[in-house]
ROVOMI-474785 format. One line per field, with one value per residue (C-alpha): x, y, z; residue number from 1; residue in one letter. Coordinates in Angstrom, 1 decimal. Example, Ala and Ser with C-alpha at 12.3 -4.5 7.8 and 13.67 -1.06 7.14 Angstrom:
<pts>
X = (12.3:13.7)
Y = (-4.5:-1.1)
Z = (7.8:7.1)
resi = (1:2)
resn = (A:S)
</pts>
This chain:
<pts>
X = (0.0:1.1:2.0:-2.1:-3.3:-4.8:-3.2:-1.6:2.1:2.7:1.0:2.9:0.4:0.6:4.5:6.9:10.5:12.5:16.6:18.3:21.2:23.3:22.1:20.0:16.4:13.1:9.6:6.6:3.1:1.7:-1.8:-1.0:1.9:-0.6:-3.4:-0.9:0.3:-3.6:-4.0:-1.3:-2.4:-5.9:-5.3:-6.7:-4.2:-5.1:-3.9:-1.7:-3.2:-2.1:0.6:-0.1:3.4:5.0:8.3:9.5:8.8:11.9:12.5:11.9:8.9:7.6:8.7:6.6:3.7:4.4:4.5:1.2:-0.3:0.9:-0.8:1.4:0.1:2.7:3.6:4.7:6.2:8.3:10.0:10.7:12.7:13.9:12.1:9.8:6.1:6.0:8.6:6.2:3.4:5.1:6.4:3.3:1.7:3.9:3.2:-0.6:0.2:2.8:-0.4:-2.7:-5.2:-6.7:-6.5:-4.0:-6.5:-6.7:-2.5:-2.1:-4.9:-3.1:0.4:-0.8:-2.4:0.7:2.5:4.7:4.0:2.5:-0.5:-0.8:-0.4:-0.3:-3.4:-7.2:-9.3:-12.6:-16.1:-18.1:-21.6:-23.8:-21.5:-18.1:-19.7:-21.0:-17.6:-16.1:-18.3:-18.3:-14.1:-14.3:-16.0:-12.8:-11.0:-12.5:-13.4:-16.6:-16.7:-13.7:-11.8:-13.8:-12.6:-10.5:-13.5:-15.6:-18.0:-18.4:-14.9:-14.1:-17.3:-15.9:-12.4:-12.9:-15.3:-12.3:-9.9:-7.8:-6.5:-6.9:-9.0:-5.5:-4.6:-8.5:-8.0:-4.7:-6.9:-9.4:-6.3:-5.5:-9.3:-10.0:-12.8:-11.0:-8.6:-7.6:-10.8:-12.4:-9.9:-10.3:-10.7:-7.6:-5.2:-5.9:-4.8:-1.1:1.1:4.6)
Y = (0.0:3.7:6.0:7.5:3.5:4.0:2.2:-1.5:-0.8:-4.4:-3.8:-2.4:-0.2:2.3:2.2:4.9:4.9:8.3:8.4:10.5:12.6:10.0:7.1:5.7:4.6:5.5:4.1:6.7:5.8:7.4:7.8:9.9:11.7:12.6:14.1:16.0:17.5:18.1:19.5:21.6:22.9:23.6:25.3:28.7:31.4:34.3:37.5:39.8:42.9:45.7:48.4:51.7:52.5:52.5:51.5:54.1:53.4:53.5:56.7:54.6:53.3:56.7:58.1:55.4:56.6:60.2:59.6:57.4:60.5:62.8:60.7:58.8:55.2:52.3:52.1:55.7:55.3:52.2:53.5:57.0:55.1:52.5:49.5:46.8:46.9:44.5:46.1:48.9:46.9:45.0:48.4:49.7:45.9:46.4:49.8:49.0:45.9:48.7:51.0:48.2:49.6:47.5:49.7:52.4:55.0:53.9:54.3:57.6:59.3:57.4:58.7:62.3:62.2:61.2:63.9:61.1:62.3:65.8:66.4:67.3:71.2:73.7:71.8:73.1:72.2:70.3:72.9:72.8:71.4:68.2:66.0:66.6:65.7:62.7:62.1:62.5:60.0:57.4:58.0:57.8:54.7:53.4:54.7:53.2:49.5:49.7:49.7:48.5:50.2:50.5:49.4:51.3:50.7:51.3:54.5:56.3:56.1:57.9:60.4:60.5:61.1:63.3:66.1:65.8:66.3:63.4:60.4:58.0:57.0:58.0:60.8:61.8:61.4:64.0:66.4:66.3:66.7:69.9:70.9:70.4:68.2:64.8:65.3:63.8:64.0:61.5:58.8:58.0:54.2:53.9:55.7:53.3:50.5:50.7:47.8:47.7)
Z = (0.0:-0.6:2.0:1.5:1.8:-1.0:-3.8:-4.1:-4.8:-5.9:-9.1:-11.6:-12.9:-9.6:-9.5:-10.4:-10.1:-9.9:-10.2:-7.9:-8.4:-6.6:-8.4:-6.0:-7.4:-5.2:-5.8:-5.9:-6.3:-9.8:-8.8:-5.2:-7.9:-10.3:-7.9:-6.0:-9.5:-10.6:-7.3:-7.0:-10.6:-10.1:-6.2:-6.4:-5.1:-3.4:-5.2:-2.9:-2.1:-4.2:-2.7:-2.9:-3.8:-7.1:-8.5:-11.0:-14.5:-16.9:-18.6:-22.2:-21.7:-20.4:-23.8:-25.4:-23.4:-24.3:-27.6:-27.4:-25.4:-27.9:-30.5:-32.3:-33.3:-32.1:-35.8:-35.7:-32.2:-33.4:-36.4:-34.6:-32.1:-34.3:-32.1:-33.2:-33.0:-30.6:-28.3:-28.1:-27.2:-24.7:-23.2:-23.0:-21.6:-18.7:-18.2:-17.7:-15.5:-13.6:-13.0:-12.8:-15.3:-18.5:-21.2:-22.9:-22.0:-18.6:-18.4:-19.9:-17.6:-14.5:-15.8:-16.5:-12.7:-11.8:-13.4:-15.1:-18.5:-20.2:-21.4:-25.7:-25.9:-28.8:-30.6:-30.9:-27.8:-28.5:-28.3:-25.2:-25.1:-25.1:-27.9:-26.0:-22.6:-24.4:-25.3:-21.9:-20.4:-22.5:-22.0:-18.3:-19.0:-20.7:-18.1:-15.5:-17.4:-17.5:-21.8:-24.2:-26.2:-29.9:-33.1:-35.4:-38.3:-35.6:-37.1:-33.5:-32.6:-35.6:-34.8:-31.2:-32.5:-35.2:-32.4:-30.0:-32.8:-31.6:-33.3:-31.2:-27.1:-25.4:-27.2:-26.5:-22.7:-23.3:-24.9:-22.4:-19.4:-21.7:-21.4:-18.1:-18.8:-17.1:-13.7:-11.2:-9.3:-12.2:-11.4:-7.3:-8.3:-10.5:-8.6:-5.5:-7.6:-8.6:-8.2:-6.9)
resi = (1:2:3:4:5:6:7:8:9:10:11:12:13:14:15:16:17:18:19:20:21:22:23:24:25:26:27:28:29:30:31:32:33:34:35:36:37:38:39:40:41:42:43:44:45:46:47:48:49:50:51:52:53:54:55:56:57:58:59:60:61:62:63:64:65:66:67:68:69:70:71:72:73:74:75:76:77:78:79:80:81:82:83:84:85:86:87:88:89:90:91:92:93:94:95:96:97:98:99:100:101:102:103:104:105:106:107:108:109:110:111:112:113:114:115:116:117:118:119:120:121:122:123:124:125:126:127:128:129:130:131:132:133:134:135:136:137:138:139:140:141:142:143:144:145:146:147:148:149:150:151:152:153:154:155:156:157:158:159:160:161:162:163:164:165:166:167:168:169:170:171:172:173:174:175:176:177:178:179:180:181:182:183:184:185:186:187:188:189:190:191:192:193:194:195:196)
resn = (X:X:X:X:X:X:X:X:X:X:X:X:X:X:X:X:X:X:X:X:X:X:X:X:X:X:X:X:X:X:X:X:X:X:X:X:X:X:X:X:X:X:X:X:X:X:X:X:X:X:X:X:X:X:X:X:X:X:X:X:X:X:X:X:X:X:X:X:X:X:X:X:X:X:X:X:X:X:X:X:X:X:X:X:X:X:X:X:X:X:X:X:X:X:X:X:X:X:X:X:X:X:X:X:X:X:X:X:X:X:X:X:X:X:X:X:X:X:X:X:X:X:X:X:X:X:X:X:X:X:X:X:X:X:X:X:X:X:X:X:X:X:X:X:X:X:X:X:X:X:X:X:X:X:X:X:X:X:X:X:X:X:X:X:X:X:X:X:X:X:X:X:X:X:X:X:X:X:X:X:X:X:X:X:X:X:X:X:X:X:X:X:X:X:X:X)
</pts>
């Protein structure tokens, strides 16, 4: 019987034999083996809760953001600094993770609070009224997770875009830092969040 008492070791069936660095052979019974492996696989691991400090993010992938803020696309952003598409989206994947926010719009309002990066200047502001309030919202919705992030062939992105004269959701939340119309007051939730 196993150590458990659960299986017959003299069958050959429940036997397992492991080398050890030595030389020296030990017999382990497969079935206990395997449901402490499934086990061990399956246990549900309680997240740690997250710090309310911050490690510094790396100047470079700050630029990245910058120029994502600025609105630059990543294609744009990777041949200006001579890196891969994929580098940039891996820089900016570990920015969000960094700031613990889901989406690119999320990360540049959490990194302008922050002061880590500037808001766009020395472009037109978006009018005042009902449309750009709209607009605002349905951003701090983004922002805050409760909506994804639309489709570039997606026909009110490109409304949204087009009234806010940005060129893309993060560059939007930029222009609405510039215009007052999203601060730090708007993002309570997110700035609570930030991992070490």
């Amino acid at each position: 019987m196993c150590k458990a008492g659960e299986h017959d070791l003299t069958d050959p069936a429940n036997v397992g034999l492991r080398r050890r660095p030595g030389g020296a052979v030990s017999r382990y019974c497969k079935p206990c083996n395997r449901r402490r492996s499934r086990d061990h696989h399956h246990r549900r691991r309680e997240a740690a809760a997250p710090s309310r400090r911050r490690r510094p993010a790396r100047g470079s992938a700050l630029e990245t953001l910058q120029m994502l803020a600025d609105g630059e696309t990543v294609a744009e952003i990777a041949l200006q600094r001579s890196i891969s598409q994929d580098a940039v989206y891996r820089a900016l994947g570990r920015l969000r993770h960094r700031y613990g926010v889901r989406s690119n719009a999320a990360l540049v309002a959490v990194a302008l609070a922050d002061g880590d990066i500037q808001p766009v200047h020395g472009q037109p502001l978006p009018p005042g009224g009902d449309t750009t309030a709209a607009h605002t919202a349905s951003l701090l919705r983004l922002i805050r997770g409760e909506r994804r992030a639309l489709k570039p062939r997606d026909v009110q992105r490109g409304r949204m875009l087009d009234h806010l004269y940005a060129f893309s959701e993060p560059h939007a939340v930029s222009v609405l830092w510039t215009a007052r119309l999203i601060t730090a007051k708007d993002l309570p939730q997110l700035t609570s969040r930030r991992t070490v």
